[in-house]
C-alpha positions as CSV (number, residue, x, y, z in Angstrom):
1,X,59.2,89.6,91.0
2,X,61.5,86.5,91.1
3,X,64.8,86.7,92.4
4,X,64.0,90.3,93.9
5,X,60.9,89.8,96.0
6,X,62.8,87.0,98.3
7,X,65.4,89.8,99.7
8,X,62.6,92.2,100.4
9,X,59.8,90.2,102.1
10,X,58.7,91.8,105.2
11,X,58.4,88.3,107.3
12,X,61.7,87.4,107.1
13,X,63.2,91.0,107.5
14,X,61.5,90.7,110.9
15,X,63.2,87.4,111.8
16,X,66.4,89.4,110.9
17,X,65.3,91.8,113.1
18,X,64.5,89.9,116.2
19,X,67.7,87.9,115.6
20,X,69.8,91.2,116.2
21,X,67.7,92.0,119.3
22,X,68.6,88.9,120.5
23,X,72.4,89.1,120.5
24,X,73.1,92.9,120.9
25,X,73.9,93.2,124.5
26,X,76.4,96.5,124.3
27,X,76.2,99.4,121.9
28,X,78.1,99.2,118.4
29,X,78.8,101.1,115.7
30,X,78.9,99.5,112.3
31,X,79.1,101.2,108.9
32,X,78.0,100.6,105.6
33,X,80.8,101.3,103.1
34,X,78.7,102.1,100.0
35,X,75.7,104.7,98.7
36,X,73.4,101.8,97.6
37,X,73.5,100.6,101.0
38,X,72.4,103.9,102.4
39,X,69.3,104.3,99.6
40,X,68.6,100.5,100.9
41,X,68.9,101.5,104.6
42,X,67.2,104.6,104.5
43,X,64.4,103.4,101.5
44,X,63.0,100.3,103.6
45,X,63.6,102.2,106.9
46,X,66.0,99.4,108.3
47,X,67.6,101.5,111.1
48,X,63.8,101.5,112.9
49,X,64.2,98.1,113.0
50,X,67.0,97.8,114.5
51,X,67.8,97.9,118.8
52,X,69.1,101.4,119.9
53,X,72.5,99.9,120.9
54,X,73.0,99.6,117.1
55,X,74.2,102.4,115.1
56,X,74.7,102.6,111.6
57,X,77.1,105.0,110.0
58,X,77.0,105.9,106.2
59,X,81.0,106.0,104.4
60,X,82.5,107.2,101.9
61,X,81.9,104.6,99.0
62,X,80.2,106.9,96.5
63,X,82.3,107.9,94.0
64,X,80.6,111.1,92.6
65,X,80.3,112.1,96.4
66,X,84.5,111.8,96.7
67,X,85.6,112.9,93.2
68,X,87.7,115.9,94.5
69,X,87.0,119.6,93.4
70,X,89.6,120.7,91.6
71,X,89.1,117.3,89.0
72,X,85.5,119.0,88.9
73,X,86.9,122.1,87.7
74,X,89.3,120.7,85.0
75,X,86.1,118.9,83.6
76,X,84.3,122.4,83.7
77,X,87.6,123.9,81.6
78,X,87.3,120.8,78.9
79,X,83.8,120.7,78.8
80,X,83.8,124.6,77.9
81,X,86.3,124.4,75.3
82,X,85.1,124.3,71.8
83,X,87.4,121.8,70.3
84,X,86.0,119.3,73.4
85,X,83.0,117.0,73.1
86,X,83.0,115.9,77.2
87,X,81.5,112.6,77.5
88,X,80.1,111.6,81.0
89,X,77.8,109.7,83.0
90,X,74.9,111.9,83.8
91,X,75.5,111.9,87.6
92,X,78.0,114.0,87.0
93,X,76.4,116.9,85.6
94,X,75.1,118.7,88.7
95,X,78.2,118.1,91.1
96,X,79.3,121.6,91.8
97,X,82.4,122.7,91.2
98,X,84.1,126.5,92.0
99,X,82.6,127.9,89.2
100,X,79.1,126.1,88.8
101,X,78.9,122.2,87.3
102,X,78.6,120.7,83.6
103,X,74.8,121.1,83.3
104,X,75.9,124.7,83.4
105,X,78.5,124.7,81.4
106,X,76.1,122.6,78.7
107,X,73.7,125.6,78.8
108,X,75.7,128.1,77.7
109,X,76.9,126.0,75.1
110,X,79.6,123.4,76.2
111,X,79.0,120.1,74.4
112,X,78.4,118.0,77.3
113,X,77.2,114.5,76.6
114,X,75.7,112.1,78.9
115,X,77.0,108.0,78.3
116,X,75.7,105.4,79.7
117,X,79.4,103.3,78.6
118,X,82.4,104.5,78.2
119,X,82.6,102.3,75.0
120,X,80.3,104.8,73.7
121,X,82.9,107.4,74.3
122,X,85.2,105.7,72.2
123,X,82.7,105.6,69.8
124,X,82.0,109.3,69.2
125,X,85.4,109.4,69.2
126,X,85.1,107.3,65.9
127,X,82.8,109.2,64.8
128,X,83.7,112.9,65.1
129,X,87.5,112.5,64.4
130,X,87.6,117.0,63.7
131,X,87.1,116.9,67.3
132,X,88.7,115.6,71.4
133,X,86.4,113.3,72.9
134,X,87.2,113.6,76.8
135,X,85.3,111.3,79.1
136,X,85.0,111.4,82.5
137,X,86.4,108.3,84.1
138,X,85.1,107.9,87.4
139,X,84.3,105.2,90.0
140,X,85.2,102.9,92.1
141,X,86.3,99.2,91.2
142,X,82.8,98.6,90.1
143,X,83.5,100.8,86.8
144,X,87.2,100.3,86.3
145,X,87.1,97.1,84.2
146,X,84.8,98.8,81.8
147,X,86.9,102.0,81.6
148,X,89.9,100.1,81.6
149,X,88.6,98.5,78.6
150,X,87.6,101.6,76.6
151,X,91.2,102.7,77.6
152,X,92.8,99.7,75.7
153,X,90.6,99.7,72.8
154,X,91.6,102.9,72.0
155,X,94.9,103.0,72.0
156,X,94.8,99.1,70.1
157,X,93.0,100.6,67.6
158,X,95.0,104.2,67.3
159,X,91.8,106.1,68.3
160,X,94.1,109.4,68.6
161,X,91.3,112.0,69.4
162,X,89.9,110.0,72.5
163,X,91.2,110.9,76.0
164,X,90.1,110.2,80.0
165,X,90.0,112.2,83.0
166,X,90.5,109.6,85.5
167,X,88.7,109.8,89.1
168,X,89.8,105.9,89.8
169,X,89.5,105.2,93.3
170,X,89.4,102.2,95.3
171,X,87.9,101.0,99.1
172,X,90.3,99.2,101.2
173,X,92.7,102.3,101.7
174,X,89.6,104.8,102.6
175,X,88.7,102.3,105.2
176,X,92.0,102.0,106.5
177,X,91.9,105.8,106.3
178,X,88.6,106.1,108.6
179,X,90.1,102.9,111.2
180,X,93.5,105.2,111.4
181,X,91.3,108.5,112.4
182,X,92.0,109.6,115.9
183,X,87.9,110.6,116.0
184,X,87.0,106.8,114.4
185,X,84.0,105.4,115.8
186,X,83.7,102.4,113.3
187,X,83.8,98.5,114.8
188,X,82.4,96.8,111.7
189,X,82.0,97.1,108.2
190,X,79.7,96.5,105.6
191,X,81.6,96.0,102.6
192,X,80.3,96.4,99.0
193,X,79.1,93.6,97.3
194,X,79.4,94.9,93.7
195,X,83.2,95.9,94.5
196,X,83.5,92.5,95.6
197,X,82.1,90.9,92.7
198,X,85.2,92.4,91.1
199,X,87.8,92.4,93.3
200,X,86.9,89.6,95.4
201,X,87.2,89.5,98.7
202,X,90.9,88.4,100.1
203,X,92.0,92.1,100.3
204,X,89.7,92.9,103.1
205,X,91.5,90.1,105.3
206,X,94.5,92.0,106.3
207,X,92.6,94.7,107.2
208,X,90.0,92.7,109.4
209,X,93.4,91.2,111.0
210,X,95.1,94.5,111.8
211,X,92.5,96.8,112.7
212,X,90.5,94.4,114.3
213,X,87.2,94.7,113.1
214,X,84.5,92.5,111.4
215,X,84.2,92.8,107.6
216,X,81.4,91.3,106.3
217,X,80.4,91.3,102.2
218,X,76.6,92.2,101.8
219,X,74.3,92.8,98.6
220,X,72.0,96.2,98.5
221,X,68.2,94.5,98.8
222,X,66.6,94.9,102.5
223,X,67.5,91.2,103.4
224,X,71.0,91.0,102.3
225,X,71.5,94.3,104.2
226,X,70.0,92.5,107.6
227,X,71.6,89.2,107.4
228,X,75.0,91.3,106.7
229,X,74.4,93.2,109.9
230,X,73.3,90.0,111.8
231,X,76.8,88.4,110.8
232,X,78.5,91.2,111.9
233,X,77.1,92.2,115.2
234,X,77.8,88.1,116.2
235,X,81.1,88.6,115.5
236,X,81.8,91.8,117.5
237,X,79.5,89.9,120.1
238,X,82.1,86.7,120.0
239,X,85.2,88.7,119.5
240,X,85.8,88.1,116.1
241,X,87.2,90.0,113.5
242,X,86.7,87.9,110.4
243,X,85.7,88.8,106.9
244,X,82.5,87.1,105.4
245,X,80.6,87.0,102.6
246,X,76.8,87.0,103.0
247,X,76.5,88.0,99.0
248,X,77.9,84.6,98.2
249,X,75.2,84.2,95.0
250,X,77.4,87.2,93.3
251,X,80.9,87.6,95.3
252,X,84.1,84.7,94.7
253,X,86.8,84.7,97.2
254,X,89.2,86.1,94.1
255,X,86.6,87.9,92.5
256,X,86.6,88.2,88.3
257,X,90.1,87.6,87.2
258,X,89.1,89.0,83.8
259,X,88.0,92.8,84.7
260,X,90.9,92.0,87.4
261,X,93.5,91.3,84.5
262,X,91.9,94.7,82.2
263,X,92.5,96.4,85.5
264,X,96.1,95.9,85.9
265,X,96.9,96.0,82.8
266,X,96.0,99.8,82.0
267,X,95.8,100.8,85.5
268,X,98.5,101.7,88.3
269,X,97.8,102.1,92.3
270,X,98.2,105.9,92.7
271,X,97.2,108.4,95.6
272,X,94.0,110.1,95.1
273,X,92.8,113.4,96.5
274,X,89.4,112.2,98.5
275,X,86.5,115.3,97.9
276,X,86.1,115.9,102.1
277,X,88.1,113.4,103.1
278,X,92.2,114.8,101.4
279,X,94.7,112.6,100.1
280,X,94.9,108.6,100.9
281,X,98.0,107.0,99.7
282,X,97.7,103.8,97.2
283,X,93.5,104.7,97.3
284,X,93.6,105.6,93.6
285,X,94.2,103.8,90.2
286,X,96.0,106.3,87.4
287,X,97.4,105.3,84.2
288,X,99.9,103.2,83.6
289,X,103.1,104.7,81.4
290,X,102.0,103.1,78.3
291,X,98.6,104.3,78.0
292,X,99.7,108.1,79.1
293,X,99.3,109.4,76.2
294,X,95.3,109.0,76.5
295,X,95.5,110.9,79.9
296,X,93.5,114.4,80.1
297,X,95.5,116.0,82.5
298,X,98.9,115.3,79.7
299,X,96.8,116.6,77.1
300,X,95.3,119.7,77.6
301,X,96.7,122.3,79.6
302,X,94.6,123.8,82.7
303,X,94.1,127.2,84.6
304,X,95.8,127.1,88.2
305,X,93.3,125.3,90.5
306,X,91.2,128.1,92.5
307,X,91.0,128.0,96.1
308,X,87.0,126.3,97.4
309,X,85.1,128.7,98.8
310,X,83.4,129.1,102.2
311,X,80.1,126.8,102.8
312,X,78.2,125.5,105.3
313,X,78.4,122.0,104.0
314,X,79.9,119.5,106.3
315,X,79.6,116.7,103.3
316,X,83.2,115.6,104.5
317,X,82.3,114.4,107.9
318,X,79.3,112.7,106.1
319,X,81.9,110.7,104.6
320,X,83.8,110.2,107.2
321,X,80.9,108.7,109.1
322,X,81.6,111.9,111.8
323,X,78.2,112.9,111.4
324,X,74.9,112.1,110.2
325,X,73.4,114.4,107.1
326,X,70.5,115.8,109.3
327,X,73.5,117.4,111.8
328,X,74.6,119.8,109.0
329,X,73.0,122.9,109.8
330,X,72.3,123.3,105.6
331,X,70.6,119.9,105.2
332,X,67.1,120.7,103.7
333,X,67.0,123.8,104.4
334,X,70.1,125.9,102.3
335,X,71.4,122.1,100.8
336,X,68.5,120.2,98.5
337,X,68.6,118.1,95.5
338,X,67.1,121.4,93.7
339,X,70.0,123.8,95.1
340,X,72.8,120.9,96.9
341,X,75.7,122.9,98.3
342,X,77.6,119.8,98.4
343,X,77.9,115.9,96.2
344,X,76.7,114.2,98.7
345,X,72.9,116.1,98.1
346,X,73.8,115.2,94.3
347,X,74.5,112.1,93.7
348,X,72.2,109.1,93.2
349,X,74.2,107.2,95.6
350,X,74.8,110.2,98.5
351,X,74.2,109.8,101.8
352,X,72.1,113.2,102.3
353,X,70.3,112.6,99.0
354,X,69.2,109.0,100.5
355,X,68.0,111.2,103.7
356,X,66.5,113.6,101.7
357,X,64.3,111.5,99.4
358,X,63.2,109.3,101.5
359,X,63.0,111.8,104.7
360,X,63.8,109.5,107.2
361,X,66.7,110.3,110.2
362,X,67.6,107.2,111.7
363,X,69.0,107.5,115.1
């Protein structure tokens, strides 16, 4: 298929491969920031191409994997009220919460609706206005132009009925988070080129500058992925710690100014509870005075949060790039896709999931 089979022929991904061989000449650690990257990684088998010294850690950029527990449960609560029509993209549906997830909750008779827009939120809203429409806002810079969109639209148009539970995080501050860890064993990143397309990529340079460590801006197919790691192994290899963009046919230094503009216009930088991870200052976007009154949490009231219970699932230090999935004791065994203990196991984007599926282990 044009355009796709370029990034994925084997020939090249070889030369890629020898390239790296070439210049490693110490161990490093590099990580991936995104889920897409992972399904890439562990889809095409990339890590067995790769020299031992050369290990690849999976982060925290999946945003069903680090929407936090107790925003689960307040979706549960809506979705079970009977004046609610819960409006969400269908990844969402089998994340557990305390008390089960949203497929459950649609069984016993919850009017739970999968989206594929949150425009179409907006317009069942329209459409059933005897009812509260509450969609389920979540997602990294990648989704927030849309949402941010939908936000505006409804209160332009007086859509009173319409309202978002917001789950808006963003990436720098999670990777300052991991950088900050006294256990970090990150010397280069792989940054999302999808967040990038949006945000551009200037907001990654203070953070290559401090911290110093390589940033380097990749796409998801097998040969962006490579090149990306190429780039950033000669750079710890030199002593550099620059940020670069090998998606360059997608990313702009300053990003879209237009889903950039949407952004701040209905959005405000907020702390956001990290699912595994806890509370990262300014790592979360929240709603911006004026468009309060479309916020969830205002609207309904809610049942104090419950406490999480006891489980073997160590999705957290997934996240955190501590661990690999195949070191929790519950991977494949007490955690699958069927019966996941944990988001990571659920989500399209998850680290285990992308170990599951494809049941490779990379070293």
């Amino acid at each position: 298929m044009k355009y796709l089979d370029e990034y994925r022929d084997p020939a090249a991904a070889k030369k890629f491969a020898e390239r790296i061989a070439r210049t490693v000449t110490r161990p490093w650690t590099i990580m991936e920031v995104c889920g897409g990257q992972t399904h890439s990684i562990a889809r095409f088998g990339l890590q067995e191409l790769l020299p031992e010294p050369l290990t690849l850690l999976h982060g925290p950029g999946c945003p069903v994997c680090v929407t936090p527990l107790g925003l689960i449960d307040k979706a549960l609560q809506l979705a079970a009220r009977p004046e609610v029509i819960f409006c969400s993209f269908g990844d969402m549906l089998r994340v557990p919460g305390t008390r089960g997830d949203l497929m459950t909750v649609k069984a016993e008779g919850g009017d739970v609706r999968i989206v594929y827009s949150p425009l179409e939120a907006l317009e069942v809203a329209r459409q059933h206005s005897d009812r509260q429409v509450v969609f389920f806002a979540i997602g990294f810079e990648t989704t927030a132009p849309a949402n941010a969109m939908a936000i505006y639209r409804a209160k332009a148009e007086g859509v009173h009925n319409l309202s978002f539970l917001v789950s808006q995080v963003i990436v720098p501050p999670a990777m300052q988070g991991i950088l900050s860890s006294p256990g970090n064993r990150v010397q280069g990143f792989l940054a999302a080129g999808h967040v990038c397309t949006v945000m551009g990529i200037r907001e990654y340079e203070p953070i290559a500058r401090r911290y110093r460590v390589p940033i380097v801006v990749t796409g998801f197919e097998p040969l962006d992925i490579l090149q990306g790691i190429s780039m950033c192994v000669a750079q710890l290899e030199e002593g550099r710690a620059e940020v670069e963009n090998q998606y360059a046919r997608s990313v702009l230094p300053g990003g879209n100014p237009a889903a950039r503009n949407i952004m701040q216009q209905v959005f405000e930088v907020v702390t956001r509870d990290w699912r595994g991870i806890g509370d990262i200052p300014h790592s979360g976007l929240g709603l911006r005075e004026a468009y309060r009154e479309l916020d969830a949490e205002r609207r309904f009231e809610f049942a104090p949060e419950a406490e999480e219970p006891e489980s073997p699932c160590k999705s957290g230090l997934v996240l955190q790039g501590i661990i690999k999935p195949t070191e929790c004791e519950a991977f494949g065994s007490a955690c699958t896709p069927e019966s996941p203990l944990g988001a990571t196991m659920v989500s399209s984007e998850g680290a285990c999931a992308a170990y599951y599926r494809y049941r490779r282990a990379p070293a």
